[in-house]
KOLRO-838650 format. One record per residue (C-alpha): residue number from 1; x, z, y. Coordinates in pm, whole numbers, plus 32768, in hexadecimal, padded with zeros to 4 digits. Each point is the difference from the previous one (the first is absolute). Example, Ala and Ser with C-alpha at 12.3 -4.5 7.8 and 13.67 -1.06 7.14 Angstrom:
2
@n=1, east=84CE, up=830C, north=7E3E
@n=2, east=8089, up=7FBE, north=8158
***
This chain:
481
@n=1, east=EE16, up=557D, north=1502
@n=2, east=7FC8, up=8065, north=7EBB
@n=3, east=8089, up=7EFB, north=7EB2
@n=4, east=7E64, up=7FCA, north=7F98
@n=5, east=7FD0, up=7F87, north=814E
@n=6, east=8108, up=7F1E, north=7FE8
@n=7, east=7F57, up=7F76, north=7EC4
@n=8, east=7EBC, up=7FC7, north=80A9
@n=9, east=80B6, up=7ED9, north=80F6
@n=10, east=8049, up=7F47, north=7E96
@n=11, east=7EDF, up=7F2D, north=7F9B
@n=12, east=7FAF, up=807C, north=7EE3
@n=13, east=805A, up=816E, north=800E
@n=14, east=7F4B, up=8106, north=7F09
@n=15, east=7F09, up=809D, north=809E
@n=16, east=8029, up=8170, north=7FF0
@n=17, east=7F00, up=80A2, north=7F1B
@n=18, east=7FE1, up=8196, north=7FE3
@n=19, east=8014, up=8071, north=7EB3
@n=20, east=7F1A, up=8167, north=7FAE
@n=21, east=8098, up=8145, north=8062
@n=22, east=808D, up=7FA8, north=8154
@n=23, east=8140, up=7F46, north=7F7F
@n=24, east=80A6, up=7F25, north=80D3
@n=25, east=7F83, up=7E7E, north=7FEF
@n=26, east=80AE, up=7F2E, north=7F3A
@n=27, east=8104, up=7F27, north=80D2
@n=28, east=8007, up=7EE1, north=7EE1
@n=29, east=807E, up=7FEE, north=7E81
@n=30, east=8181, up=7FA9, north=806F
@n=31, east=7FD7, up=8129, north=8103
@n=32, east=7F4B, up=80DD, north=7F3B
@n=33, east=8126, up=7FB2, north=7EFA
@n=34, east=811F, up=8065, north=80E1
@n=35, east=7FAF, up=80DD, north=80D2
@n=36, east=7FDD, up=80F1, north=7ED1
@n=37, east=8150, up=7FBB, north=7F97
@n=38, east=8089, up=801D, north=8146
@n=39, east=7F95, up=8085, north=8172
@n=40, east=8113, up=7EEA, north=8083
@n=41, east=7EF2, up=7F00, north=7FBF
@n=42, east=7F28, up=80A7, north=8100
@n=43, east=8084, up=7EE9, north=80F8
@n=44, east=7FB9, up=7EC8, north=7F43
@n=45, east=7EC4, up=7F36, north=7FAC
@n=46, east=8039, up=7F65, north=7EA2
@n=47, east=7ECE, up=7F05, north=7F68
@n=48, east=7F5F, up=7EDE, north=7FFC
@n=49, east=7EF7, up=7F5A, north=7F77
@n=50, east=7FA5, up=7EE0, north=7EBA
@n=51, east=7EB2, up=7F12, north=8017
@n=52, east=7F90, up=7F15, north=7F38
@n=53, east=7EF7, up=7F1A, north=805F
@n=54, east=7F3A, up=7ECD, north=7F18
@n=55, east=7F1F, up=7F6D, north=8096
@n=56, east=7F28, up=7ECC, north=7FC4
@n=57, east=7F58, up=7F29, north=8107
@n=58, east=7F0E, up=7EE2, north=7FD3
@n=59, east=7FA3, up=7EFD, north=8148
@n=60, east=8108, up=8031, north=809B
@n=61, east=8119, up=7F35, north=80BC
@n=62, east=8163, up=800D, north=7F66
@n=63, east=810F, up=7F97, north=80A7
@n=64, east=80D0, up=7EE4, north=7FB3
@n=65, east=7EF3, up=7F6D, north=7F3C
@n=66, east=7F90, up=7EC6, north=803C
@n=67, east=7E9F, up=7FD9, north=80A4
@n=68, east=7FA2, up=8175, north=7FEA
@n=69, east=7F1D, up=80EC, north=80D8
@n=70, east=7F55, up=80F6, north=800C
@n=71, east=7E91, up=7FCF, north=7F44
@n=72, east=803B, up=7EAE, north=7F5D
@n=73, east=7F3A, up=7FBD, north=7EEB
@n=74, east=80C3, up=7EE5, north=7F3F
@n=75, east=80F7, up=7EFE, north=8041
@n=76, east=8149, up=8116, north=8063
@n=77, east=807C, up=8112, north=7F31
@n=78, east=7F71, up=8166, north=80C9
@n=79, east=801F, up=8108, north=7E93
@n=80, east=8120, up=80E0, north=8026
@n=81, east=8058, up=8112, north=7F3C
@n=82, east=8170, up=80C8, north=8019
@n=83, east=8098, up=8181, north=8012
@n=84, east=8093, up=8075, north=8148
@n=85, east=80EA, up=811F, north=7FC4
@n=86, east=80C4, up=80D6, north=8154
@n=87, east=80F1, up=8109, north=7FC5
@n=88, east=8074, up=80D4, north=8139
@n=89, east=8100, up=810F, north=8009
@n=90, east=806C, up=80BD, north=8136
@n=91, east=80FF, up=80F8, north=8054
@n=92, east=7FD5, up=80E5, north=8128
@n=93, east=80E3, up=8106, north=8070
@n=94, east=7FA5, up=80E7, north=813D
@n=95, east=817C, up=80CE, north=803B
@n=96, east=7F25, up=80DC, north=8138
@n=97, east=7E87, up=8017, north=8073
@n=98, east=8036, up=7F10, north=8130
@n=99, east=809B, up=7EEF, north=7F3D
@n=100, east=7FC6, up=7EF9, north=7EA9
@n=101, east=8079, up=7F01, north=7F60
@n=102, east=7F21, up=7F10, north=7F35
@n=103, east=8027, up=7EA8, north=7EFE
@n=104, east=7F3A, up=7F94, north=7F3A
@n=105, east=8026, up=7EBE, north=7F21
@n=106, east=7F07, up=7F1F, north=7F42
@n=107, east=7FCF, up=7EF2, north=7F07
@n=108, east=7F05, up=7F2B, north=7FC3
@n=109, east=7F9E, up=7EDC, north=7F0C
@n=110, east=7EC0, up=7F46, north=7F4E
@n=111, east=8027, up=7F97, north=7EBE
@n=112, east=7F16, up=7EE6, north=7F7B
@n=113, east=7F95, up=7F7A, north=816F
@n=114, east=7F95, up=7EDE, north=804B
@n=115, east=8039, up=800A, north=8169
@n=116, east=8119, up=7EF6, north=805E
@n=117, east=8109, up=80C5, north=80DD
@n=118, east=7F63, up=815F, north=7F5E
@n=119, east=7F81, up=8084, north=8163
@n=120, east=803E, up=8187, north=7F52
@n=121, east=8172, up=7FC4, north=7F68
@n=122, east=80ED, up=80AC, north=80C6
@n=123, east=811C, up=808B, north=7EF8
@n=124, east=80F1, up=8146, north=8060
@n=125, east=7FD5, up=801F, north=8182
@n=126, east=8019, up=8131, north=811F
@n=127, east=7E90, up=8049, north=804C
@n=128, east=805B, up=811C, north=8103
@n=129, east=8140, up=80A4, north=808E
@n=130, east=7FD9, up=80E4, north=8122
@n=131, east=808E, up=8103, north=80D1
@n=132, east=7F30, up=811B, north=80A3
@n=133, east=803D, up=80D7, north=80F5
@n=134, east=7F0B, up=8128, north=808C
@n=135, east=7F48, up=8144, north=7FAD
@n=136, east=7EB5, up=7FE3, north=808B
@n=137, east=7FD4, up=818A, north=7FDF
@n=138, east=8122, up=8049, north=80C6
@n=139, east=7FD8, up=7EAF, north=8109
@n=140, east=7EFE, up=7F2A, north=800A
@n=141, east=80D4, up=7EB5, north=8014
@n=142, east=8086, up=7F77, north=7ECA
@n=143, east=80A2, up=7EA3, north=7FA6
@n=144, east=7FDC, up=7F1E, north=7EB2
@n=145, east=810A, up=7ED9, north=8000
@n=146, east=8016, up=7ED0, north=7EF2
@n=147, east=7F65, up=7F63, north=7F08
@n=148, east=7EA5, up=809A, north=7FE1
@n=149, east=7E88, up=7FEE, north=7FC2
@n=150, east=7F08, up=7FE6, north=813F
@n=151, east=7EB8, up=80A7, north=7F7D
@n=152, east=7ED9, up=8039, north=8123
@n=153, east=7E78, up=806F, north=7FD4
@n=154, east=7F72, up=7F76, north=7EE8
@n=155, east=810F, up=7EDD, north=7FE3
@n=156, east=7F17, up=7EFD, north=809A
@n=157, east=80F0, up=7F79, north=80E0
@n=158, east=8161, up=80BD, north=7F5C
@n=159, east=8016, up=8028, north=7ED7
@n=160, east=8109, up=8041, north=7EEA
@n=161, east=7F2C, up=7EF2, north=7F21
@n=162, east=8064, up=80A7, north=7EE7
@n=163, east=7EFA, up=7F43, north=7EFD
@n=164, east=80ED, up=7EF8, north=7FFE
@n=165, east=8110, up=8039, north=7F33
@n=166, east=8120, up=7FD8, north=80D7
@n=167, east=7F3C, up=80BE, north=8131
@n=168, east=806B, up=7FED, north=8167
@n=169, east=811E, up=80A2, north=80DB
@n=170, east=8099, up=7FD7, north=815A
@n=171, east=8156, up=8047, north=808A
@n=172, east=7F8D, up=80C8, north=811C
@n=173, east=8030, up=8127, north=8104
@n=174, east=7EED, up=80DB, north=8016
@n=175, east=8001, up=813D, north=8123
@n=176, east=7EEC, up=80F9, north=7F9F
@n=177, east=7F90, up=812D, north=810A
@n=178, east=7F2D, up=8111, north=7F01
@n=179, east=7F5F, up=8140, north=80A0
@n=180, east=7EF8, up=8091, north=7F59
@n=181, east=7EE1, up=7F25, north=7F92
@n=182, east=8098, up=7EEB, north=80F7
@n=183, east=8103, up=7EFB, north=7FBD
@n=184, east=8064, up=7EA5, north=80AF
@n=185, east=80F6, up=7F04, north=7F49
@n=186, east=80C8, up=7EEE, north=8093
@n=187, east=8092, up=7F1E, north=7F50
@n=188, east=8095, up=7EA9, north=7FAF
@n=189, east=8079, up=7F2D, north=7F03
@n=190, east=8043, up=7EB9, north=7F41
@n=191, east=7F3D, up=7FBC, north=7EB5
@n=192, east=80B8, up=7FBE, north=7EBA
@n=193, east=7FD5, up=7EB4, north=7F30
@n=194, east=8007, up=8004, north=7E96
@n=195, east=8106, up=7F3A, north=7F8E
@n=196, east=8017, up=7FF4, north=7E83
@n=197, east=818E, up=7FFE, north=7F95
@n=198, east=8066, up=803A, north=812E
@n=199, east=8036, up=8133, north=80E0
@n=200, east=7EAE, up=8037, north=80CE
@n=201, east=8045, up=7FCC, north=8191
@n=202, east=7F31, up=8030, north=813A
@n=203, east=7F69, up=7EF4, north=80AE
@n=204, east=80C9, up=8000, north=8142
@n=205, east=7ECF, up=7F48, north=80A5
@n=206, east=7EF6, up=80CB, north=7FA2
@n=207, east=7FDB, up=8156, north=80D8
@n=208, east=7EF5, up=80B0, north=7FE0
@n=209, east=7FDB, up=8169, north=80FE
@n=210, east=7F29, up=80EE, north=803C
@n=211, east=7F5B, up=816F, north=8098
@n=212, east=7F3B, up=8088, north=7F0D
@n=213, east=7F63, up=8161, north=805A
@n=214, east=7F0C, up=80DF, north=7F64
@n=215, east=7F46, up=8147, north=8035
@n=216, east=7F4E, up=810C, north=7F37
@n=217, east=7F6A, up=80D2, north=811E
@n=218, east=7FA4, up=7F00, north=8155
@n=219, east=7EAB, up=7FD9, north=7F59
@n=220, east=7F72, up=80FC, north=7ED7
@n=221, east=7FFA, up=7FB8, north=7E7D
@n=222, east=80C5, up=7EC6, north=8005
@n=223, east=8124, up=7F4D, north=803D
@n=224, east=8030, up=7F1C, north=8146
@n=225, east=8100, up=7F07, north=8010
@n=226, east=807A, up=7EEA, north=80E1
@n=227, east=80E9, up=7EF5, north=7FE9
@n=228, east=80B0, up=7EDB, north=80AC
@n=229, east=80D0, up=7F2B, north=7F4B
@n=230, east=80DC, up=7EE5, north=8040
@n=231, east=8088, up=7EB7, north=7EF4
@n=232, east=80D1, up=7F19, north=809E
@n=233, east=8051, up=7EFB, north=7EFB
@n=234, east=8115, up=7EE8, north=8087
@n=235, east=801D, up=7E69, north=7FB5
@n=236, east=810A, up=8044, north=7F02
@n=237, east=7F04, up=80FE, north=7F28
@n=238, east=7F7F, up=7EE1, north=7F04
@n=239, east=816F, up=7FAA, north=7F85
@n=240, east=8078, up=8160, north=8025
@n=241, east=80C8, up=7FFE, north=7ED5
@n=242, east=8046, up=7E77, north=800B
@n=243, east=7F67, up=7ECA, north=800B
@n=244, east=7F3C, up=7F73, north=7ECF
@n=245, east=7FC3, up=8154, north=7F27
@n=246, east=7ED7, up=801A, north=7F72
@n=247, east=7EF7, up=8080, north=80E3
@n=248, east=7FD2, up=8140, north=7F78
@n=249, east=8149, up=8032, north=80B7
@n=250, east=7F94, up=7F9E, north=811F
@n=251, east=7FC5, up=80E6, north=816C
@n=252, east=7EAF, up=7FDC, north=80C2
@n=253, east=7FC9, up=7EFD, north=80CB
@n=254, east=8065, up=8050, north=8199
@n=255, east=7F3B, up=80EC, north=8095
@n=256, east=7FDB, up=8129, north=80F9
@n=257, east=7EEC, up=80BC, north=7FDA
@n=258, east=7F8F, up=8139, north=805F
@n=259, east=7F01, up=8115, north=7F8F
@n=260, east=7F7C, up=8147, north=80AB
@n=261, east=7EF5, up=80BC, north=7F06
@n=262, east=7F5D, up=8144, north=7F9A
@n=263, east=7FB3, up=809A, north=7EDE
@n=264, east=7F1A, up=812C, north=7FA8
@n=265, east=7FE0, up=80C3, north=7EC3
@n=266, east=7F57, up=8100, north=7F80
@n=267, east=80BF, up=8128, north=7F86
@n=268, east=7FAD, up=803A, north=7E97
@n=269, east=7F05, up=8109, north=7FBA
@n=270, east=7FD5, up=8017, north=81A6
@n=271, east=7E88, up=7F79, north=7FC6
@n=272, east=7F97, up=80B0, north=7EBB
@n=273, east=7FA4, up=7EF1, north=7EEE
@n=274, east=801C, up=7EE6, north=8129
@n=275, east=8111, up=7F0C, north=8084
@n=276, east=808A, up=7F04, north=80D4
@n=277, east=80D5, up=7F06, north=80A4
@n=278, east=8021, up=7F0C, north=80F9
@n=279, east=814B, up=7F0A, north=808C
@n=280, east=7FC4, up=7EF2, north=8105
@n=281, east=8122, up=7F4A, north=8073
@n=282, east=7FF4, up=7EF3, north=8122
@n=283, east=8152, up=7EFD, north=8002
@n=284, east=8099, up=7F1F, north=813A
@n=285, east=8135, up=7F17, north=800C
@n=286, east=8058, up=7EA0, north=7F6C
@n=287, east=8009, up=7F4E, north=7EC4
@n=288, east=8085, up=7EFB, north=7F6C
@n=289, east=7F8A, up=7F60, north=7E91
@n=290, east=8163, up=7F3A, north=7FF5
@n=291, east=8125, up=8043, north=80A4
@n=292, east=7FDA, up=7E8B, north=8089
@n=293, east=7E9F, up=803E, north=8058
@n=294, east=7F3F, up=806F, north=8168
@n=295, east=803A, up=813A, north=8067
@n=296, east=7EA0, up=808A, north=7FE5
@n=297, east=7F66, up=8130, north=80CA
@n=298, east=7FA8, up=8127, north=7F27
@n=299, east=7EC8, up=80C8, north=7FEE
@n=300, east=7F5A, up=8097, north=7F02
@n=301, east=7F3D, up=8125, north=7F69
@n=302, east=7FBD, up=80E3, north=7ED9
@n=303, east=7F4D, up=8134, north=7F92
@n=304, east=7F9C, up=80C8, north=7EE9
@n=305, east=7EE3, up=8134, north=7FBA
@n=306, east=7FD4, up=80B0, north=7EF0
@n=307, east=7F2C, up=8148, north=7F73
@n=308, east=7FDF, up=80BE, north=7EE6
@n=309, east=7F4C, up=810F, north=7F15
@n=310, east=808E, up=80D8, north=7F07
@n=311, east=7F28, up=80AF, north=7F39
@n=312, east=80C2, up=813D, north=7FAE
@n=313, east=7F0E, up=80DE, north=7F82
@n=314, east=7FB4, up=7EFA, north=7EDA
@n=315, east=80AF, up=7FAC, north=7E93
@n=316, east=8108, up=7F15, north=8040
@n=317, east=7FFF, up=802F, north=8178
@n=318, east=7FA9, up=7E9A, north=8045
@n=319, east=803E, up=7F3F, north=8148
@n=320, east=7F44, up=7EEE, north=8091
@n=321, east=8048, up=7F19, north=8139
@n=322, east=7FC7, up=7EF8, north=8111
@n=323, east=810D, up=7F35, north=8092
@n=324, east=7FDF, up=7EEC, north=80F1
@n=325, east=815F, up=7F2F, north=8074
@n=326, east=8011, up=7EB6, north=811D
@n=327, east=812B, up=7F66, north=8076
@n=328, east=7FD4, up=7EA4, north=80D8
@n=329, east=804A, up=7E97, north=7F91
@n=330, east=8045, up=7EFE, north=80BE
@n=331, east=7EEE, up=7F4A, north=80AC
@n=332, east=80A9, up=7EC0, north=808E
@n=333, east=8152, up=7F7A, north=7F9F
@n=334, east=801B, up=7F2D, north=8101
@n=335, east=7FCA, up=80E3, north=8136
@n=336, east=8152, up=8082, north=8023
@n=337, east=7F81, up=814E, north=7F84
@n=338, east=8070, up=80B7, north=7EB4
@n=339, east=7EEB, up=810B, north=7FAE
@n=340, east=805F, up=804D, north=7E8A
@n=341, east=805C, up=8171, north=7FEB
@n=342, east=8152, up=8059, north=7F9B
@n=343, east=7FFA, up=80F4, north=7EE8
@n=344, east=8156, up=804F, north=8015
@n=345, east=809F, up=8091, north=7EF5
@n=346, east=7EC5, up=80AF, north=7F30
@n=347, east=7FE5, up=8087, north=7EAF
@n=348, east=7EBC, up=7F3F, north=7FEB
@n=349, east=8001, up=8039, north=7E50
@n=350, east=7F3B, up=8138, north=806B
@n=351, east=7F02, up=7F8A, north=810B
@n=352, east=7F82, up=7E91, north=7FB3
@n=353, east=7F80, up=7FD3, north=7E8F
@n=354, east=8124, up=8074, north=7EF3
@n=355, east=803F, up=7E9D, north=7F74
@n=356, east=808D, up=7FBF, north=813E
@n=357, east=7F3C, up=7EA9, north=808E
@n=358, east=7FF5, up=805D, north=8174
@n=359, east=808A, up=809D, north=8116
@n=360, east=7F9C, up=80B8, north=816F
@n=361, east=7FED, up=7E9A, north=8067
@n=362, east=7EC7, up=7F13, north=8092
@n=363, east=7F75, up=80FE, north=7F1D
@n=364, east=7E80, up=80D7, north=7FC9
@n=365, east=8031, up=80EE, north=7EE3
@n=366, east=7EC9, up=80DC, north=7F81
@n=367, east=8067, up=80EB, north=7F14
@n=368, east=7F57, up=8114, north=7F09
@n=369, east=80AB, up=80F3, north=7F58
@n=370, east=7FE5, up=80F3, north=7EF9
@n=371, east=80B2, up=80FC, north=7F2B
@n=372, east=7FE4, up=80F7, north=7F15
@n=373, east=80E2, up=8105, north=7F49
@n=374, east=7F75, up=8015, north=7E86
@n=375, east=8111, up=8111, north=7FD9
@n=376, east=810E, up=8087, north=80DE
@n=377, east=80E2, up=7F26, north=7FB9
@n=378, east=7F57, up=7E97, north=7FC5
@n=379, east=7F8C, up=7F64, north=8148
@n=380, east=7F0F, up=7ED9, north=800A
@n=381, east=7FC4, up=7F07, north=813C
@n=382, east=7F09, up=7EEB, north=7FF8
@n=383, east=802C, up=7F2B, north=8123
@n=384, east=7F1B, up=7EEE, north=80B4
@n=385, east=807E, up=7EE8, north=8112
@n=386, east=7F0C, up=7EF5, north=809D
@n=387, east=8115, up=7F1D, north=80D2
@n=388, east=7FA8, up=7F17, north=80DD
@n=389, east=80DA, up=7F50, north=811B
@n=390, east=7FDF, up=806D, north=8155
@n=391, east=8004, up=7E77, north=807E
@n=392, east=7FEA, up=7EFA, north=7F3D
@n=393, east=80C2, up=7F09, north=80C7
@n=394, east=8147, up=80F1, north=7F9B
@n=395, east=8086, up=8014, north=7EC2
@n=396, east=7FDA, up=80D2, north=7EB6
@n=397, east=8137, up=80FE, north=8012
@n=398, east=80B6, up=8073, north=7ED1
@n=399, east=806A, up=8183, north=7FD1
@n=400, east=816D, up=7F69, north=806D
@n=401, east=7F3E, up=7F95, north=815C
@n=402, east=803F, up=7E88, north=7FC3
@n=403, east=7F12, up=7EE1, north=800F
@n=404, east=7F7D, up=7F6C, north=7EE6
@n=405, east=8025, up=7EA3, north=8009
@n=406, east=7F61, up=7EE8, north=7F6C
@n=407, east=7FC2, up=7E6B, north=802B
@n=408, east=7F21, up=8003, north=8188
@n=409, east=7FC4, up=7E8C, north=7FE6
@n=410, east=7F71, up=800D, north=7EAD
@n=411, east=7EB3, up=8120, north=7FF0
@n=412, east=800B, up=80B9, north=7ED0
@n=413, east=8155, up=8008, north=7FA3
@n=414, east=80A3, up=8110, north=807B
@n=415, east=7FC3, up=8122, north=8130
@n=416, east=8093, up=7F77, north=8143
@n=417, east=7EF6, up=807A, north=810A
@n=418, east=7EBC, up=7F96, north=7FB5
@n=419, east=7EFF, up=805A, north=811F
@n=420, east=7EF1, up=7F46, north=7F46
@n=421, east=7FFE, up=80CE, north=7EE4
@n=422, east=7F62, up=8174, north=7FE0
@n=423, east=80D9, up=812D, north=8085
@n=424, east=7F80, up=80E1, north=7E8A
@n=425, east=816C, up=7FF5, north=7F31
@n=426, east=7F5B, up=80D7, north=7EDB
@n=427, east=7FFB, up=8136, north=7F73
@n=428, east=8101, up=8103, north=7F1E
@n=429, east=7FD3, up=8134, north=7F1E
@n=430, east=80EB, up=80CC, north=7FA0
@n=431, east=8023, up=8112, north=7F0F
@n=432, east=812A, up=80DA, north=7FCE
@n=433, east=8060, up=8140, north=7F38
@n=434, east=80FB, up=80D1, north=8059
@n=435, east=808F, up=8135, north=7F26
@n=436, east=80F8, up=80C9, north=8086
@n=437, east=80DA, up=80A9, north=7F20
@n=438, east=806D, up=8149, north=80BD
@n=439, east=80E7, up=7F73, north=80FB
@n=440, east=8103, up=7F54, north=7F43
@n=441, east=7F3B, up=7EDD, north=7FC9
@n=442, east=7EBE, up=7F0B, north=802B
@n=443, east=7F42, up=7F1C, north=7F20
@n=444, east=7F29, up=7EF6, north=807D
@n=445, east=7F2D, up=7ED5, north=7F8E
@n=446, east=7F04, up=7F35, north=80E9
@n=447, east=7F5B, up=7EAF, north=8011
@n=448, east=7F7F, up=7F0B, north=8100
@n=449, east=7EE0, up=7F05, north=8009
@n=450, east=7FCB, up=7F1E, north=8140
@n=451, east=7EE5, up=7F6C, north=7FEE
@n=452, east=8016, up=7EA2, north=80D7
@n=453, east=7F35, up=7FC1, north=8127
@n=454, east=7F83, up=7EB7, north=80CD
@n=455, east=8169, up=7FE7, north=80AF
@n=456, east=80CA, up=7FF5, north=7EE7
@n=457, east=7F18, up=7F29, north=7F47
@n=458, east=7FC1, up=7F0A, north=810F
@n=459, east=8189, up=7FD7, north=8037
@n=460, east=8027, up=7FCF, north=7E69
@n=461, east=7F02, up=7F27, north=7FED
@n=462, east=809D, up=7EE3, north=7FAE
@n=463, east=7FB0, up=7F82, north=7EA2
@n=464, east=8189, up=800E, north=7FC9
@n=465, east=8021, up=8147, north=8058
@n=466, east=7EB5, up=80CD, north=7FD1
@n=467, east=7FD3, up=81C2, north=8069
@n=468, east=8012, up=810B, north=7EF1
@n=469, east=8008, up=816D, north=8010
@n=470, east=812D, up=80A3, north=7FE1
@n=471, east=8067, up=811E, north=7F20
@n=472, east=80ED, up=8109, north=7FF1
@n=473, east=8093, up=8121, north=7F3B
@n=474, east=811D, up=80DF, north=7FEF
@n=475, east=807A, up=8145, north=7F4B
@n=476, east=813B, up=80BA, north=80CB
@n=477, east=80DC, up=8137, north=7F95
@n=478, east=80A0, up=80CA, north=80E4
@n=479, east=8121, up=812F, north=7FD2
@n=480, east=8093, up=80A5, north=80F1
@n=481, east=8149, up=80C2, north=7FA0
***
């Protein structure tokens, strides 16, 4: 295995770029750097990456503050404003083809937050450190051992949530077969809680397993995959790392629940100026919302579809599309039945509206989308999400997948479940602009605008409390070395 493809297990490896004249592509600043001092660096993977994030977001909850949520008008304080900054660095080092070594370290901070713990402070920490072992052009079976990120499909269901600012990694075994344009992973692993000032651990009671598989050829111009997956969560999981930590520290409530899905892609430029994808994924098992609670029976379901048009042959080669996504609430608490869908562990930043208000969860999602390149290097989306709940006797999900609460006995004054009140949440546009500055580095800037629907305001209707429409916007650097 060759060092570059080393660097493409790292999260944030440089993407190799082709300069004119059929030089070889660039392997990354550090790289670059010295391997033209020295054909000894050959071996090693040197780089990282610096972003910086501000962002400011109005109508939304904060945590720690008193009386806040999501869409309050008055009464709580929901205007935040504060800079997110992540540095990684990684060192790599592949002594033969068949075998590589791979750490990678992080730190990550907010400065001027609001948010009471900081959910996105996690200072000087091991994101990944992993051994592996394989050349899948000489044998198909190769090995990846440690501390790692799980990254499937489009990251609906796992994903290395990399939006957030301290992202998401496992400590995990993962056995890969590769031949040709087929390959089957199985793997299993413990996920990693953030634990600011303290060395990150693995949540003993938390497994999560899996097949994964995925073809190029068994049907034409796309790629087929199928999945099962397994998360067995234990009673000690909510006090993981000890009793009375704030509950950002906490594990998921016991559960075992298991998924078998599909997902089907097209393969890009396959269908000229079209495109398209689909993932359902059914779930069985048990649930519990407590560790003292029933043990519930599991079932639930969720799909997406998409389709798209590129207009190639036009200035700016703009895109538009259709997306539809469902996953099932809950229908009656009381009937020994838990129908919610488990999203897992998602990167849903990229799916469900960018300022981040829901998740694949009790959950209709109709969205439009748009872009547009005004020059090679600028790109501009324009985004549209109608959200309404699946059931309105379940709850209103966050993008974390929790409930949001509020006071049941007392209409109007917070969300609870509702099943009186209309299943429309409201609406979100977002704009962002991306330019790309060769491949060292990315500048961004986007903002948000959810416009409230009868849900929200009939659970904030309270004369205490009152709906508003939340706003959001952000500007982000990114520079990979």
């Amino acid at each position: 295995m060759t060092v570059a493809g080393l660097g493409a297990g790292a999260s944030f490896g440089i993407a190799a770029e082709a300069p004119p004249g059929g030089a070889a592509p660039s392997a990354g600043l550090v790289n670059d750097w010295l391997r033209d001092r020295s054909k000894e660096f050959t071996a090693w993977d040197i780089g990282g990456q610096f972003r910086a994030r501000f962002e400011h977001r109005d109508g939304f909850s904060i945590t720690g503050a008193a009386g806040s949520m999501d869409f309050r008008d008055h009464g709580a304080d929901v205007a935040n404003g504060y800079g997110l900054f992540r540095t990684k660095v990684h060192v790599g080092y592949a002594p033969a083809d068949w075998a590589r070594v791979f750490v990678e370290g992080r730190d990550s901070f907010t400065v001027e937050d609001d948010r009471s713990p900081r959910p996105e402070n996690d200072r000087t920490d091991l994101h990944q450190a992993y051994l592996g072992l394989g050349n899948p052009k000489e044998f198909p079976v190769t090995i990846k051992v440690g501390r790692q990120e799980l990254s499937y499909g489009d990251e609906r269901l796992i994903g290395a949530s990399d939006w957030n600012n301290i992202g998401r990694v496992f400590d995990a075994a993962k056995l890969r077969y590769e031949k040709g344009g087929f390959w089957v992973d199985a793997f299993s692993g413990r996920v990693i809680i953030p634990d600011d000032h303290n060395f990150n651990v693995a949540n003993d009671y938390d497994w999560f397993s899996g097949v994964y598989a995925s073809s190029r050829t068994l049907l034409p111009k796309q790629e087929t995959q199928a999945y099962f997956l397994a998360r067995n969560t234990g009673l000690q999981s909510p006090t993981a790392l000890g009793a009375g930590l704030p509950s950002l520290l906490n594990g998921a409530t016991p559960r075992d629940i298991y998924t078998v899905g599909t997902r089907m892609k097209s393969l890009p430029g396959a269908l000229g100026a079209w495109d398209y994808s689909f993932e359902a994924a059914g779930q069985f098992g048990r649930f519990k919302e407590t560790a003292a609670g029933a043990s519930l029976e599991h079932r639930a379901f969720a799909g997406h579809a998409a389709g798209g048009y590129t207009f190639k042959e036009t200035t700016m080669t703009p895109r538009v599309g259709l997306e539809y996504d469902y996953a099932t609430g809950d229908h009656d608490a009381t009937d020994g039945k838990h129908t919610t869908f488990e999203n897992l562990f998602p990167t849903n930043h990229k799916f469900y509206g960018f300022m981040d208000f829901a998740s694949l969860q009790n959950l209709h999602d109709l969205r439009l989308s748009a872009s547009a390149k005004p020059y090679a290097p600028l790109l501009v989306t324009l985004d549209y999400h109608a959200f309404l709940l699946a059931d309105t006797h379940d709850s209103f999900y966050t993008v974390a997948g929790a409930r949001r609460g509020g006071l049941a006995a007392t209409p109007g004054t917070g969300y609870g479940i509702n099943p009186g009140y209309g299943n429309y949440v409201g609406s979100e546009v977002d704009l962002v602009a991306t330019w790309t500055v060769k491949r060292f580095g990315t500048f961004q800037a986007g903002l948000g605008h959810f416009f409230t629907g009868d849900y929200i305001e009939q659970s904030l209707s309270s004369a205490a409390y009152g709906a508003a429409d939340a706003n959001w916007v952000y500007l982000q650097a990114v520079f990979n070395f």
